[in-house]
C-alpha positions in Angstrom: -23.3 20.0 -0.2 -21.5 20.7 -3.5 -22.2 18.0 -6.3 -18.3 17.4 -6.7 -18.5 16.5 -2.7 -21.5 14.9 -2.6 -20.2 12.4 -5.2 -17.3 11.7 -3.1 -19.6 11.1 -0.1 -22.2 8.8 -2.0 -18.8 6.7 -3.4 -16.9 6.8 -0.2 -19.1 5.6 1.9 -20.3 2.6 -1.0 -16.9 1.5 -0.7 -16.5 1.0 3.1 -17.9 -2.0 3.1 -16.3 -3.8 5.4 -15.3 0.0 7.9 -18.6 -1.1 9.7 -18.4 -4.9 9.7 -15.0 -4.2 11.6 -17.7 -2.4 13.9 -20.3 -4.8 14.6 -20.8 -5.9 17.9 -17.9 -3.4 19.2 -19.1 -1.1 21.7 -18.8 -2.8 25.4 -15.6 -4.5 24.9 -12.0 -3.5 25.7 -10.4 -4.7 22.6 -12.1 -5.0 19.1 -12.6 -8.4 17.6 -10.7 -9.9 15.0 -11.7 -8.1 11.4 -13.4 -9.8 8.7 -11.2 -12.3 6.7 -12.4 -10.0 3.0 -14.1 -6.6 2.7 -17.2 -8.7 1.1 -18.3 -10.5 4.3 -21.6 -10.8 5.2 -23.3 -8.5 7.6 -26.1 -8.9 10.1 -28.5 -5.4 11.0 -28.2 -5.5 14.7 -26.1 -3.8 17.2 -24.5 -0.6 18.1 -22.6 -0.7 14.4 -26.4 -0.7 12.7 -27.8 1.2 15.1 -25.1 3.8 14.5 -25.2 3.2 10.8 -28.9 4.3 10.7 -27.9 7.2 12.7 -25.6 8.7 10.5 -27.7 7.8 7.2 -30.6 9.3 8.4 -28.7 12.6 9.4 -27.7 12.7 5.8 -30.7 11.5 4.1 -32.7 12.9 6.5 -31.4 17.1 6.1 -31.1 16.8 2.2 -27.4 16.9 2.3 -26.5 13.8 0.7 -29.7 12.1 -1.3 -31.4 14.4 -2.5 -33.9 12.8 -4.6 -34.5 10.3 -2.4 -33.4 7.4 -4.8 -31.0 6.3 -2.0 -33.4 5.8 0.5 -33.1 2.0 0.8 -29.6 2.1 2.2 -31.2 3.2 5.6 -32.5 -0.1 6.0 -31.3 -3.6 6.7 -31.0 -4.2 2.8 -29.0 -1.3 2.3 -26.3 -2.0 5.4 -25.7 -6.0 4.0 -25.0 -4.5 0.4 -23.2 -1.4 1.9 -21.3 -4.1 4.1 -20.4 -5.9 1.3 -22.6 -9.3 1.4 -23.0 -11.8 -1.3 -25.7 -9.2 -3.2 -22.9 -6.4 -3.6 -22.1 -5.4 -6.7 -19.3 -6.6 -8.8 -16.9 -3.1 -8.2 -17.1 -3.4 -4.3 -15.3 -6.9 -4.8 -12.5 -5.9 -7.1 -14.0 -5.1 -10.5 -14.2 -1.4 -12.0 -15.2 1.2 -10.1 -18.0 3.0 -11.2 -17.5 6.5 -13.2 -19.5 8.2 -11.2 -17.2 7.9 -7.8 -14.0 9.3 -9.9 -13.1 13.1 -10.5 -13.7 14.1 -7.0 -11.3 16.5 -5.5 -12.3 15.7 -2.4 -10.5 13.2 0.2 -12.3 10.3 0.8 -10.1 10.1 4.3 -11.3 13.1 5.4 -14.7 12.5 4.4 -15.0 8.4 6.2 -13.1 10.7 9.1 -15.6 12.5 10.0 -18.4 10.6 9.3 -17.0 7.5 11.8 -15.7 9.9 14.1 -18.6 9.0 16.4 -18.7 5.6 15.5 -19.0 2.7 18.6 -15.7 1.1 19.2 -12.9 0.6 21.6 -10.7 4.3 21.7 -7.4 4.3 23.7 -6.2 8.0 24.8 -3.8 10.4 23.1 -1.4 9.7 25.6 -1.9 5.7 25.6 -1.3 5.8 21.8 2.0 8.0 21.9 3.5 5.3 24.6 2.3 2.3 22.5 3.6 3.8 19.3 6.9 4.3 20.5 7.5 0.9 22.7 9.6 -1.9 21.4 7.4 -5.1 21.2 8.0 -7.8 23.2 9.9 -10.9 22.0 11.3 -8.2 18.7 14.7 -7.7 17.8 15.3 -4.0 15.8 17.2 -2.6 13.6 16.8 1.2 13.6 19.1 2.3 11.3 17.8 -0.9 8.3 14.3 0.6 9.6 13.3 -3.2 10.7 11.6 -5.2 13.0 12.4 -8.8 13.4 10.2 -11.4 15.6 11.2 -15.2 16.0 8.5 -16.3 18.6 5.5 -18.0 17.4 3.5 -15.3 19.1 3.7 -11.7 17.7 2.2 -8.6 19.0 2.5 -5.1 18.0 0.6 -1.9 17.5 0.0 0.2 15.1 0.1 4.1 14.9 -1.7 5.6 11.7 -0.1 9.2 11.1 0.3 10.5 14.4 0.0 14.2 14.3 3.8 14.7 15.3 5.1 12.6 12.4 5.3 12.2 8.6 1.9 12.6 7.2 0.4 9.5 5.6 2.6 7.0 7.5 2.3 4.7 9.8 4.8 3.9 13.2 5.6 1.1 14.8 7.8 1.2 17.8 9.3 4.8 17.0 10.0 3.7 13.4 8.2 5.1 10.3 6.5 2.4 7.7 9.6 -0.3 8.9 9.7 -3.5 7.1 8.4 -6.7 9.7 9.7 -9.9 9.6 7.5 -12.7 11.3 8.1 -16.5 11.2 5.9 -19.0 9.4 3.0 -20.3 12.0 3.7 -17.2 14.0 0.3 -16.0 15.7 0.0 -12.7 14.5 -1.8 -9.7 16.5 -1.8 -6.2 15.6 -3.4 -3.1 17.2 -4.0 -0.4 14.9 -4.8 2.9 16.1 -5.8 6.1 14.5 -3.8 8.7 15.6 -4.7 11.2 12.6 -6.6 14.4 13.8 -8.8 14.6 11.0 -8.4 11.7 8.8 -9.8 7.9 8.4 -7.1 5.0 7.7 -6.7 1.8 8.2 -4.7 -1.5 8.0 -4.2 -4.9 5.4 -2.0 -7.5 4.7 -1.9 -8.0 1.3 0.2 -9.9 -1.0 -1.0 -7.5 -4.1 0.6 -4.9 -6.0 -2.0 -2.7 -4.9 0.3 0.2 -3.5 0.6 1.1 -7.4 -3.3 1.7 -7.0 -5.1 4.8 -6.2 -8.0 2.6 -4.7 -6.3 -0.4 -2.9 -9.4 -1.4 -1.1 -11.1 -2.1 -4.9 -7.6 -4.3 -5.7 -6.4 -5.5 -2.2 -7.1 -8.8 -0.4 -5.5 -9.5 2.9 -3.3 -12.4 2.7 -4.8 -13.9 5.3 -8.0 -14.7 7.3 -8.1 -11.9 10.0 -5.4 -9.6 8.6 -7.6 -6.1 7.5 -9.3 -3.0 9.0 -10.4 -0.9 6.4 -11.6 2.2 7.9 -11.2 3.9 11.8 -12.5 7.2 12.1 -11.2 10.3 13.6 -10.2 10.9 16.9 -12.5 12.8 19.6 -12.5 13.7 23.0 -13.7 10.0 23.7 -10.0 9.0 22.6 -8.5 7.2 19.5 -10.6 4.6 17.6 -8.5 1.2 17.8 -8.8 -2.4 16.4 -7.3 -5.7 16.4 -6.3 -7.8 13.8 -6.0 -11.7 15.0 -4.4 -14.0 12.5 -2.4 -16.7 11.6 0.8 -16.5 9.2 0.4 -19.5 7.8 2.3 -19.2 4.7 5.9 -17.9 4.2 6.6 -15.0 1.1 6.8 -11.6 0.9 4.0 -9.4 1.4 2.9 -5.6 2.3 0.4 -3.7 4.9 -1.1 -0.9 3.8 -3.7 1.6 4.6 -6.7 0.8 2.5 -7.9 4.3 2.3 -7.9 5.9 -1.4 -4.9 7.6 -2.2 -2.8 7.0 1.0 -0.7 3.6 0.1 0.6 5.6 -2.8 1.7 8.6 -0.8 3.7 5.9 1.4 1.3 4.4 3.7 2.9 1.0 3.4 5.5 -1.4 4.3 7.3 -4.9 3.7 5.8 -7.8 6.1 7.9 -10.7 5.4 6.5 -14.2 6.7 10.1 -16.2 7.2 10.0 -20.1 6.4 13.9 -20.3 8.5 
């Protein structure tokens, strides 16, 4: 592997912290568990997300593609998944701060890269097929407005999915009911669930509710918090002939304002992955 890659690779996968703790315990279920509330909670070894973890480590350790050296050789075991998950021990640039010099310059794309290398991952899939009628359904209980490119609910229950670059629209955008990036309007107290599914051939992405400016940031995982307990997936890998690697994200609007969802992948909110989500107080 070239230097220039294997930089990417070494700081990609640093900063996917919280791409396997979105994992763990996933496997046997039909539906993936709520995400983690901020890409720096803890993470327990055990599991098909560790056991998966080591797989792919040792495959790069292991053939000299990646570590060379050997310097990186803890992050195979169960100290190097809690920091690479993000626990209390992780350094100060996985939870916001500076990111090291060593993970910029790359020409590489870190989607691509997290892509492939989760493409295997455990984790609920749904078929191509499932994911083109999800993308394109209305969801129940929604009012929208095609030509505003908006989606308006007023229940106190809310539930929609998610389509990340589908192959047969826009690159870098996300559709929602057979609209691209719309803005979403949910009340206040509204319980909020969101299936995201990656429907990109060859590329990782992901989902967060954030109330930062970090769509102005090459690296909105380092800037962006989800606005709320429950309400971020930060990496699904590619698609395979298993199907579509999907997620759920389960939370509670709690407070009213105006706030985005993004994909947290570098580079991707700034080419447009992104839209308005609006939490009403009326």
């Amino acid at each position: 592997m070239k230097s220039t890659r294997l930089a990417a690779v070494i700081g990609t996968i640093a900063i996917t912290a919280a791409g396997l703790a979105a994992l763990a315990g996933c496997g046997t279920i039909s539906k993936a568990p709520a995400a983690a509330a901020t890409p720096v909670a803890a993470a327990t070894p055990g599991g098909s997300a560790y056991a998966y973890y080591q797989t792919m480590m040792k495959g790069l350790y292991g053939g000299g593609t990646m570590m060379g050296g050997g310097s990186y050789s803890w992050m195979m075991g169960a100290t190097g998944y809690q920091w690479m998950m993000g626990g209390t021990a992780a350094p100060a640039w996985m939870r916001g701060s500076a990111l090291p010099g060593f993970m910029m310059g790359s020409s590489s794309d870190p989607g691509q890269v997290m892509g492939s290398l989760f493409a295997n991952a455990p984790g609920p899939r749904v078929s191509a097929a499932q994911a083109a009628q999800l993308g394109s359904q209305s969801p129940a209980g929604a009012t929208l407005d095609r030509a505003a490119n908006r989606i308006t609910f007023t229940g106190a229950s809310v539930r929609l999915t998610v389509l990340a670059s589908p192959a047969d629209g826009p690159d870098e955008t996300f559709r929602i009911a057979g609209l691209t990036d719309p803005a979403i309007t949910v009340p206040a107290g509204a319980q909020v669930s969101i299936e995201v599914i990656n429907a990109d051939p060859d590329t990782a992405h992901g989902l967060v509710i954030t109330a930062s400016g970090a769509t102005s940031s090459s690296m909105p995982m380092m800037t962006a918090r989800p606005a709320f307990p429950g309400s971020a997936v930060w990496f699904l890998g590619n698609p395979t002939p298993a199907g579509m690697h999907a997620a759920t994200l389960n939370f509670n609007a709690t407070t009213p304002g105006s706030y985005r969802y993004l994909c947290p992948v570098p580079g991707h909110a700034q080419k447009g992955m992104t839209g308005a989500f609006t939490v009403s107080g009326t």
